[in-house]
C-alpha positions in Angstrom: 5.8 -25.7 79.5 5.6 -27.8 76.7 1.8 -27.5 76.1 1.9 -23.4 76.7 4.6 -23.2 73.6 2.3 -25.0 71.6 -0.8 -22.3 72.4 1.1 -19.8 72.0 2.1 -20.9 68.8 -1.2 -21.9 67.5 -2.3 -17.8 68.4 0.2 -16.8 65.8 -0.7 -18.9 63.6 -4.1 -17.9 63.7 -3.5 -14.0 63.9 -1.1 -13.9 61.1 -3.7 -16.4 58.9 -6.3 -13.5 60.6 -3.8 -10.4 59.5 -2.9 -11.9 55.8 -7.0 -12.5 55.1 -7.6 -9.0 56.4 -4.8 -7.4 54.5 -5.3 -6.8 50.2 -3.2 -5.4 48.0 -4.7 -4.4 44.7 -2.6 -2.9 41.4 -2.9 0.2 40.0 -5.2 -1.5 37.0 -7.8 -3.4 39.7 -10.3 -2.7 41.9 -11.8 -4.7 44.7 -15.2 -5.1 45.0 -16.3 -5.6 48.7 -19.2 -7.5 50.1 -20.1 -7.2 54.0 -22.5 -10.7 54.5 -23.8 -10.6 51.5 -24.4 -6.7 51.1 -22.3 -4.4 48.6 -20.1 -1.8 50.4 -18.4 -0.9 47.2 -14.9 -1.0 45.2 -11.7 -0.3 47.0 -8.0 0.4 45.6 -6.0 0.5 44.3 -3.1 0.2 46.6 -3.3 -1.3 50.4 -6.2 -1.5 52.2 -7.7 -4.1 54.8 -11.2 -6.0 55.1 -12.8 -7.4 58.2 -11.7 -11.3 57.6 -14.7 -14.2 57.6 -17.3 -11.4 57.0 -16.3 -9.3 54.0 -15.6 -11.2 50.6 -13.8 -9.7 47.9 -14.0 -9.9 44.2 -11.0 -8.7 41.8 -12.0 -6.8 38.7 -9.8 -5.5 35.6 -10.5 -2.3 34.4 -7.7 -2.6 31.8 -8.9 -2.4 27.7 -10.1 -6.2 26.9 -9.7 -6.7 23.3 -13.0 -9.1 22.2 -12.5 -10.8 18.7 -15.7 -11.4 17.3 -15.4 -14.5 15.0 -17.0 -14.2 11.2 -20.9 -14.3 11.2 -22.8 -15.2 8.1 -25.5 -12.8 7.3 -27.9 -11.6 4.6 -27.6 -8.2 3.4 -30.4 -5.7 2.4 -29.9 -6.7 -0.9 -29.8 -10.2 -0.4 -25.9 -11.0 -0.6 -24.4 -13.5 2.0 -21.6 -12.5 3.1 -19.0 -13.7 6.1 -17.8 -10.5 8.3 -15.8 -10.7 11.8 -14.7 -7.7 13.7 -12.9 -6.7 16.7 -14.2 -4.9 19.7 -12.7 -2.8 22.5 -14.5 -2.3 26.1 -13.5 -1.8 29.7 -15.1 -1.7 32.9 -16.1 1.8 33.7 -18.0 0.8 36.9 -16.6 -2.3 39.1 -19.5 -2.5 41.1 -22.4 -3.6 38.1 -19.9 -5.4 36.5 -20.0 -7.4 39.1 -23.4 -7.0 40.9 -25.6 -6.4 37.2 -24.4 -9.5 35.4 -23.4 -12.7 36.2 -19.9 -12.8 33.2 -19.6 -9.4 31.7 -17.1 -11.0 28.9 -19.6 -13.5 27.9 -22.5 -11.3 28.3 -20.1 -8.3 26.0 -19.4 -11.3 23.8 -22.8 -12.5 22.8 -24.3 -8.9 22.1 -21.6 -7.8 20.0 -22.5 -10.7 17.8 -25.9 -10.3 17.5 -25.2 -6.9 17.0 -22.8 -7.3 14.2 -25.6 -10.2 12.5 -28.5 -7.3 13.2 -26.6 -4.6 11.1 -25.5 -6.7 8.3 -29.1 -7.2 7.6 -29.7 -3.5 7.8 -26.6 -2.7 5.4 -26.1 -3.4 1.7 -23.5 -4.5 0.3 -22.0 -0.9 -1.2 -22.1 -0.2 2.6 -20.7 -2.7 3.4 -17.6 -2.2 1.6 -17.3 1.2 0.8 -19.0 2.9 3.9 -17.1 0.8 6.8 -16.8 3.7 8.7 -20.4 4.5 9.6 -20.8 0.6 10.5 -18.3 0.4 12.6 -20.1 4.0 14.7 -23.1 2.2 14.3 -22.1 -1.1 15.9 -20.2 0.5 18.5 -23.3 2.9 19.5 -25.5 -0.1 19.5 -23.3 -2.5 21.7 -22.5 0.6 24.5 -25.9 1.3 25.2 -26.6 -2.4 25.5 -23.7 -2.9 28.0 -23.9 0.8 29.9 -26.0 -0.9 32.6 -23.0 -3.5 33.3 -21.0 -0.7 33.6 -19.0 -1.9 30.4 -17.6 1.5 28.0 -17.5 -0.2 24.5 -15.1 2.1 22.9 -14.3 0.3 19.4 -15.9 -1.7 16.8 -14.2 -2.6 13.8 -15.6 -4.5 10.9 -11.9 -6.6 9.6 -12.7 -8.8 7.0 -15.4 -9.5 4.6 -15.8 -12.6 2.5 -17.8 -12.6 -0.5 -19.3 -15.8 -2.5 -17.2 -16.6 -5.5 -20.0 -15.7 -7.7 -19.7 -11.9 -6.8 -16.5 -11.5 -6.9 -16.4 -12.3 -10.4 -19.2 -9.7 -10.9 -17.9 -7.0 -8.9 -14.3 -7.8 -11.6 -16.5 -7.5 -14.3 -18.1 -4.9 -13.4 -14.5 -3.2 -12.4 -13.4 -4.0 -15.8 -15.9 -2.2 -17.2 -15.9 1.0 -15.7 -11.8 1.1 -16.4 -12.8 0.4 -20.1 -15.4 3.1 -19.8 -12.8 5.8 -18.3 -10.3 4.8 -20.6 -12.8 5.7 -23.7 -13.3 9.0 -21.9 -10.2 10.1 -21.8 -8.8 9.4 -25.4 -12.0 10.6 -26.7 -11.6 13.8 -24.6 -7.6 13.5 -25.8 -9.0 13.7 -29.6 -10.9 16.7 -28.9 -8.2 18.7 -26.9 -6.2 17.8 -30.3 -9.0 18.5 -32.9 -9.3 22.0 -31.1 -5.7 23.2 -31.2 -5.1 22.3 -34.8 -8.3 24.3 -35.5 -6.8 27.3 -33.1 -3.6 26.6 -35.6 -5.6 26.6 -38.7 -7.4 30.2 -37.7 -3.2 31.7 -36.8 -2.2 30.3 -40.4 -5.3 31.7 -41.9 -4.5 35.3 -40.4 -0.8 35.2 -41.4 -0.1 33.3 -44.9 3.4 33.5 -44.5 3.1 31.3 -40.9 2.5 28.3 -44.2 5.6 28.6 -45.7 7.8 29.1 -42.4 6.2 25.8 -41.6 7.1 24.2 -45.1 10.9 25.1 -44.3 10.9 23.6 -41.1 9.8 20.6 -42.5 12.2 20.7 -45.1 14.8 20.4 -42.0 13.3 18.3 -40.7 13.6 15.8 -43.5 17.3 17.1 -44.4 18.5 15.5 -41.5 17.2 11.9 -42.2 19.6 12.1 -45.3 17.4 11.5 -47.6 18.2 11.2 -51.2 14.5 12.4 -52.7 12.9 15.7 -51.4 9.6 16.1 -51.9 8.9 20.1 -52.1 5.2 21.0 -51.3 3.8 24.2 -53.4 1.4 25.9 -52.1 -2.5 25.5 -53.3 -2.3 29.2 -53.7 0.3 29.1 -56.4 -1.6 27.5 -59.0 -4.2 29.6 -58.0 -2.5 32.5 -59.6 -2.2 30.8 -63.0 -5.8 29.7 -63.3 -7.0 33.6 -62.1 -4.6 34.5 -65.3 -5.9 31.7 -67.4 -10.1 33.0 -66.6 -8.6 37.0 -66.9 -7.0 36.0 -70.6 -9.4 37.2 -73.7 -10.3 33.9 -75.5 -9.0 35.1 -78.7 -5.6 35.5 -77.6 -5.5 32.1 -76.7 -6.6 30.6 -79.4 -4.3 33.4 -81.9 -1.3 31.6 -79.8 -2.4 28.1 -80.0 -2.7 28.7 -84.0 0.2 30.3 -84.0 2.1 27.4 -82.6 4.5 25.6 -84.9 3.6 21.8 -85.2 6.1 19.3 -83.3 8.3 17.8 -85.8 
């Protein structure tokens, strides 16, 4: 009796080890790639589903985003600038089955072309580029590294270039050269300030030469103007004009008359 408790518990034992192997579970993120002796029979989940056990083999893959973090490379630009870049990339497994059957680690495999990639580019890329054209590297890198990886069945979806050390030497240029260009602007724009200025006191010049009176409005105003200052000494402009008048008087005078009146003049006593 003894002996026929003990089979029969062995038999469970070995159906439920049989039923747990059989049974998978995969989340809603994974996929299960089968293999039937050896052979691929394909990707399964997510959800329940069962495998024949001791014959089928099952490998787990993620197809959630993996965030890759490219460390800095040192590289030579077009114009022969070293510079130290790292970037970040984004990929996911598009296709469970090469990811697993194409290549032996996808990560590593991911890892090492992105930087060779990034190294490759640098080279092709000045340093303007570099810096002020980010964009277009980071489409470039990402083109390049997805077609390299689309056999994998890896979907490289972002590349971005994050930092980008420059020698000491060039930094101080690039200031310089900053410095220079503000200096430059800042020349521009008073000198363009001075002509703005010089052309509306000539537009003001042609209104007071239309209307003579506009003159003497204006030497009011300023009279005002200095009134409120308190003041104690005035200074009253004339007009070039006035004297004008006498010296047209002075030319229009016979040369006689002048001298009959300087004659004519009793001597100061």
């Amino acid at each position: 009796m003894l002996d026929t408790l003990i089979l029969v518990g062995g038999i469970l034992v070995f159906v439920f080890v049989i039923l747990s192997s059989a049974v998978k579970i995969a989340q809603e993120y994974e996929r299960g790639v089968i293999f039937r002796l050896g052979r691929l029979v394909g990707a399964k989940g997510p959800g329940l589903f069962f495998i024949v056990p001791f014959v089928d083999r099952m490998v787990r893959v993620d197809l959630r985003v993996v965030t890759l973090d490219i460390p800095a490379q040192e590289a030579i630009t077009r114009d022969n600038v070293t510079v130290k870049v790292n970037a970040v990339a984004y990929f996911r497994v598009v296709d469970p089955c090469d990811a697993i059957v194409q290549i032996e680690d996808f990560r590593r495999a991911t890892f090492q072309i992105a930087q060779t990639s990034l190294r490759s580019v640098l080279g092709q890329s000045t340093l303007d580029e570099l810096l002020i054209h980010r964009e277009q590297i980071n489409q470039k890198l990402q083109k390049i590294i997805d077609e390299q990886t689309e056999p994998w069945g890896i979907k490289v979806s972002i590349v971005e270039v994050k930092d980008v050390e420059l020698p000491d030497t060039m930094k101080r240029a690039m200031a310089k050269q900053a410095e220079a260009e503000r200096e430059k602007r800042a020349k521009i724009i008073h000198a363009e300030g001075e002509f703005d200025a010089a052309q509306k006191l000539q537009d003001a010049a042609s209104v007071i030469a239309k209307e003579p009176a506009a003159i003497q409005l204006r030497y009011l105003q300023t009279l005002t103007e200095i009134a409120v200052e308190k003041n104690s000494t005035i200074i009253f402009p004339l007009p070039i004009e006035f004297f004008r008048v006498f010296a047209s008087m002075y030319e229009k005078a016979p040369t006689g008359d002048i001298q009959a009146a300087v004659e004519t003049e009793p001597p100061a006593k």
